[in-house]
N, C-alpha and C positions, 0 to 999 in steps of 0.2 A: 106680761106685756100689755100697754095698754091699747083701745082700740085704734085709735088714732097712729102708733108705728106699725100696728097690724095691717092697715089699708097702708101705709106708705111702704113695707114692705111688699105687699103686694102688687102696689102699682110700679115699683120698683121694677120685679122680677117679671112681669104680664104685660105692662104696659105694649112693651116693643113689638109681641106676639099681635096684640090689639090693632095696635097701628099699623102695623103690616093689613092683616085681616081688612080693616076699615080704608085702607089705601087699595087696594086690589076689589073692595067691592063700586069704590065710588067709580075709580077711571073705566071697572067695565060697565056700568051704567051712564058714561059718558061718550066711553067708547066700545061697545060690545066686542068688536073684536080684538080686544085687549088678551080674553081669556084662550083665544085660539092656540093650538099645540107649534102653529108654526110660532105665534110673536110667544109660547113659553119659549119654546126654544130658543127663541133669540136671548131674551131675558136670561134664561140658565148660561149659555152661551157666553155672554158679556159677566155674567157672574163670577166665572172660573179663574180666571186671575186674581182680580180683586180679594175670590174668599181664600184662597192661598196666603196673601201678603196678610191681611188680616186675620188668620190663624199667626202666623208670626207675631205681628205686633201685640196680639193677645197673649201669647205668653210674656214676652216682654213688658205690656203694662200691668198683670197681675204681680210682678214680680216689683212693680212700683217703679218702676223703672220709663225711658221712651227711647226710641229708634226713629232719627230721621235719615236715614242714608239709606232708604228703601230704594231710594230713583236711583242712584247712583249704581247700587250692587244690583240693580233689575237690568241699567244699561251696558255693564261689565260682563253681566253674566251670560246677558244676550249678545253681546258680541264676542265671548269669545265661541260662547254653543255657534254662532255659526262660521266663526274661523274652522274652527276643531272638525267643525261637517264636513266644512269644502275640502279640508285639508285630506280628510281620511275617505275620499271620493261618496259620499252621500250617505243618508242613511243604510241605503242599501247594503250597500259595500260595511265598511268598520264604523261611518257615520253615526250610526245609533248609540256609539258610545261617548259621544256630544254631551247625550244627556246628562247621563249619569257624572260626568268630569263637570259638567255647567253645576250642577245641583252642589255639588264639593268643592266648587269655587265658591260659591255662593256662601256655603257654609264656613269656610276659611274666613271670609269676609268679614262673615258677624262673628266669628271666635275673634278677628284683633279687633272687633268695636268690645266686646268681651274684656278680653285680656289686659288693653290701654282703661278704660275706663276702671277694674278694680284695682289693674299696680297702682296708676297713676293719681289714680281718686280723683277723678274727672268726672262732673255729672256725664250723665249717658248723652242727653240731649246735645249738647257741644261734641264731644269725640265722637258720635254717630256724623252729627252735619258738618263736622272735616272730614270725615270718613265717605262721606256720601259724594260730597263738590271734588274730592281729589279722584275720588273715583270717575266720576263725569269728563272729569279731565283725560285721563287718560283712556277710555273708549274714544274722545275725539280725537286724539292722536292715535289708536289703534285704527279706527274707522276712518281717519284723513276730515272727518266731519259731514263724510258722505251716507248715504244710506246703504246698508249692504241686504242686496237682495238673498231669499232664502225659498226658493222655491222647489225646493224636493217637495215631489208628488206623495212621497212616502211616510214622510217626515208630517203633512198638512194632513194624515189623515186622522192627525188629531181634531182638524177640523172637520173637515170633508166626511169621515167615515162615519153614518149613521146607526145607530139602534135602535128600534122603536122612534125615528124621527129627533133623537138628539145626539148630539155630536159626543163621538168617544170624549174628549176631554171634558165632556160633564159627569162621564163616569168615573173617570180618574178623580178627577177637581171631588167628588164624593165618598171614593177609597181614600184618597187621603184625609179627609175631615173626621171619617172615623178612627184612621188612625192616631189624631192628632187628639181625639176625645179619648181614646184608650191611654196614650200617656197622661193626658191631663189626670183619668180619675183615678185610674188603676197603679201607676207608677210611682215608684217614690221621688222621682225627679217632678212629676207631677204637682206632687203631694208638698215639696221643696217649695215650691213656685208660689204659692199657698202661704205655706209661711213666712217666707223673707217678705212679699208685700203685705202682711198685713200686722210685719212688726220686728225690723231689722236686726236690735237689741233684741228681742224674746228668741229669734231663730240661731244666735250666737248663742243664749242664753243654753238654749237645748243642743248644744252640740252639732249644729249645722256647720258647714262651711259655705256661709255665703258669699266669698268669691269663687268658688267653684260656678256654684251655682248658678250665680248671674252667665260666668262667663257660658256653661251649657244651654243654656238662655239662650243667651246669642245667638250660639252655634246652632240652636235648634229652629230659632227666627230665617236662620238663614239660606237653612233646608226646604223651608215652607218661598222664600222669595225666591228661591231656584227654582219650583216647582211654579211659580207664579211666571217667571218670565219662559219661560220655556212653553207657557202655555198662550203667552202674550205674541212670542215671536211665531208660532203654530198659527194665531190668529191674522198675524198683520203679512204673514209670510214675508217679514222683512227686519232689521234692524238698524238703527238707528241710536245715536248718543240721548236720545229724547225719548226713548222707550217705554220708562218709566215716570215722566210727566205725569202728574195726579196721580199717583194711586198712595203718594204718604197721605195725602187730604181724605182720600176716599178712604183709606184702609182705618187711619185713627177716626174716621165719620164713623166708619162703618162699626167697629168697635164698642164706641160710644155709645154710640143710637140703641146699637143692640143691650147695653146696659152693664157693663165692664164698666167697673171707676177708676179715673186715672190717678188713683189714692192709689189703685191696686188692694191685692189679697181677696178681692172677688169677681166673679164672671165666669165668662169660659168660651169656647169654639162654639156651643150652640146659639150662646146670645152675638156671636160675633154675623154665624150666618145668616141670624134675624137681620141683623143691622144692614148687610151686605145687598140682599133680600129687598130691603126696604128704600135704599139708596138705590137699587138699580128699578125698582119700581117705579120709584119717584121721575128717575132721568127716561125710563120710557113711555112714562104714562104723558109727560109732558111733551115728548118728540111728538107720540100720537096722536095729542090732540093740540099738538103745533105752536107751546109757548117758545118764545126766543129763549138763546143759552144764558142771556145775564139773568131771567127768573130763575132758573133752574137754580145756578149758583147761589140765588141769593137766599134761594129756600133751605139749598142744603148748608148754609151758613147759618142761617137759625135753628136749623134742626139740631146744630153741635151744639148751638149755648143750651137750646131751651133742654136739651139729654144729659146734658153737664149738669145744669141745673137738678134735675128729677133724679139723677143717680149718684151725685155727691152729698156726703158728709161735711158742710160746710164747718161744721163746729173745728174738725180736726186744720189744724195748720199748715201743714206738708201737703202738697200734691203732689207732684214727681220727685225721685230721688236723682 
C-alpha cells in the first residue's frame, strides 16, 4: 500500500474523531461554558434520538442500501405509543406496555419497506419515501392533525429522572448503541450487512441470501426508530404528525460525517456516533454563541458534501442500491 492511500485511509477513519475533538476545543474557547456538565447534559440529551435513528440508517447504508421514511414511522410510532398509553390508563397502570408495542410497530414498518423493496425490486430509496408520506398521512388522520399531549409523569422520567446529572434516557440511548455494536461485530447478521454492501453478486456468489437480509435490515432499522421516537416523545412530552421533522437530514448528516460510505460495505455505530456527536455539537455550539438557524443549516449542508467527498470512492459507479 502506498503512502499516499495510507494517509487517505487514515484521514478517512480519524478524521471525524479529529473534528469532533477540534470542534469542542474551539467553541469552549469561545465559550467557556460550553464544557460544563449541565450544557453536556443538554448536548447528551438532544443526542438520544438522533443516535437511535442513525444506528438504524447505519445498518441500512452499510448494506448499500437508503431509508427515507424515518419521519413517517417516528410520527406513526409516536402516535400510536401514545394512543396505546391513554388507552391502557398510563404508564403506571398497563401503559408501559406502549413501549414495547411502539418499538414492534416500528419494526413491522421497516420489514414492509423490506419485504416491497426485494419482491418487488424497487430501489429502497422510492418504496422507503412512499412508505414514509403514506405513513404521515395516516397519523394525520389518527391524530385529527392536532397535537396529542402525553404527559405521564412516569413515562418523562425518561427525561426528568437524573444520574450523576444526566437523564435516564442517555443511559438507555447508550445500552442500546452497544447492543447495536454487538450485532454489528459479533453476529452473522452483522457480518451479512458487510457483505451484501460491499458486493451484491459476491454475497449471492457465497451462498447468502440477500433478500432476506436486506429485509432484517429493515426490520432491524426499525427497532432502532422505535427506540428513537419513544425517546423523542419522552422529550417533547407531546406528539404530533411532525415529530419526526429533520431527523432523516440529521440521521443520514450524521452517518456521513461520522464516515459510513453511502457505497456501503463500511463504517459502523461508532463512526455513526461521532457524526451524531458532531452535528449536535455544531447546532449547540452555535445557539451558545448566538448564530441564526439559516448559518447553522447552511454549515451542516456542507459538512454532507465536503464528508461525501472525504469518504467516497469516487472511481466505483453505484452509490446507492
Amino acid at each position: 500500500m502506498s503512502s499516499h492511500s495510507s494517509y487517505k485511509e487514515f484521514l478517512r477513519k480519524w478524521a471525524p474523531l479529529m473534528v469532533l475533538l477540534l470542534l469542542c476545543t474551539i467553541i469552549s474557547v469561545i465559550y467557556p461554558g460550553f464544557l460544563s456538565v449541565r450544557n453536556f447534559s443538554r448536548l447528551l440529551t438532544a443526542s438520544a434520538a438522533p443516535l437511535m435513528i442513525a444506528i438504524g440508517v447505519t445498518f441500512i447504508i452499510i448494506m448499500g442500501s437508503i431509508d427515507l421514511s424515518i419521519e413517517g414511522i417516528m410520527a406513526f410510532c409516536g402516535s400510536m405509543l401514545a394512543i396505546i398509553m391513554v388507552k391502557l390508563g398510563g404508564f403506571s397502570e398497563l401503559g408501559y406496555l406502549a413501549i414495547p408495542a411502539a418499538i414492534l410497530i416500528s419494526a413491522a414498518c421497516g420489514l414492509i419497506n423490506g419485504l416491497i423493496h426485494v419482491t418487488l425490486k424497487i430501489p429502497s430509496f422510492l418504496v422507503s419515501l412512499g412508505i414514509g408520506f403514506s405513513l404521515i398521512g395516516v397519523t394525520m388522520v389518527i391524530t385529527g392533525g392536532e397535537r396529542i399531549p402525553l404527559p405521564d409523569r412516569t413515562f418523562r422520567l425518561l427525561l426528568t429522572e437524573r444520574i450523576f446529572d444526566f437523564p435516564l434516557m442517555v443511559y438507555l440511548a447508550g445500552a442500546a448503541l452497544l447492543c447495536a455494536w454487538f450485532i454489528q461485530r459479533y453476529t452473522a447478521l452483522g457480518r451479512n450487512f458487510y457483505a451484501v454492501g460491499g458486493g451484491e453478486h459476491l454475497a449471492y456468489a457465497s451462498g447468502l441470501s440477500v433478500k432476506r437480509i436486506r429485509v432484517l435490515g429493515f426490520a432491524l432499522a426499525g427497532v432502532f426508530y422505535g427506540l428513537g421516537a419513544v425517546f423523542a416523545v419522552a422529550r417533547l412530552g407531546s406528539v404530533a404528525s411532525n415529530l419526526g421533522d429533520g431527523y432523516t437530514f440529521i440521521a443520514i448528516t450524521s452517518v456521513v460525517v461520522g464516515g459510513t460510505s453511502l457505497m456501503g460495505g463500511n463504517g459502523g455505530v461508532w463512526q455513526s456516533l461521532i457524526g451524531v456527536l458532531i452535528i449536535n455539537v455544531i447546532n449547540n455550539g452555535m445557539v451558545l454563541v448566538g448564530f441564526p438557524t439559516y448559518i447553522q443549516q447552511g454549515v451542516l449542508g456542507a459538512l454532507v458534501i465536503i464528508s461525501v467527498a472525504l469518504v467516497t470512492n469516487r472511481k466505483r459507479l453505484q452509490i446507492v442500491k
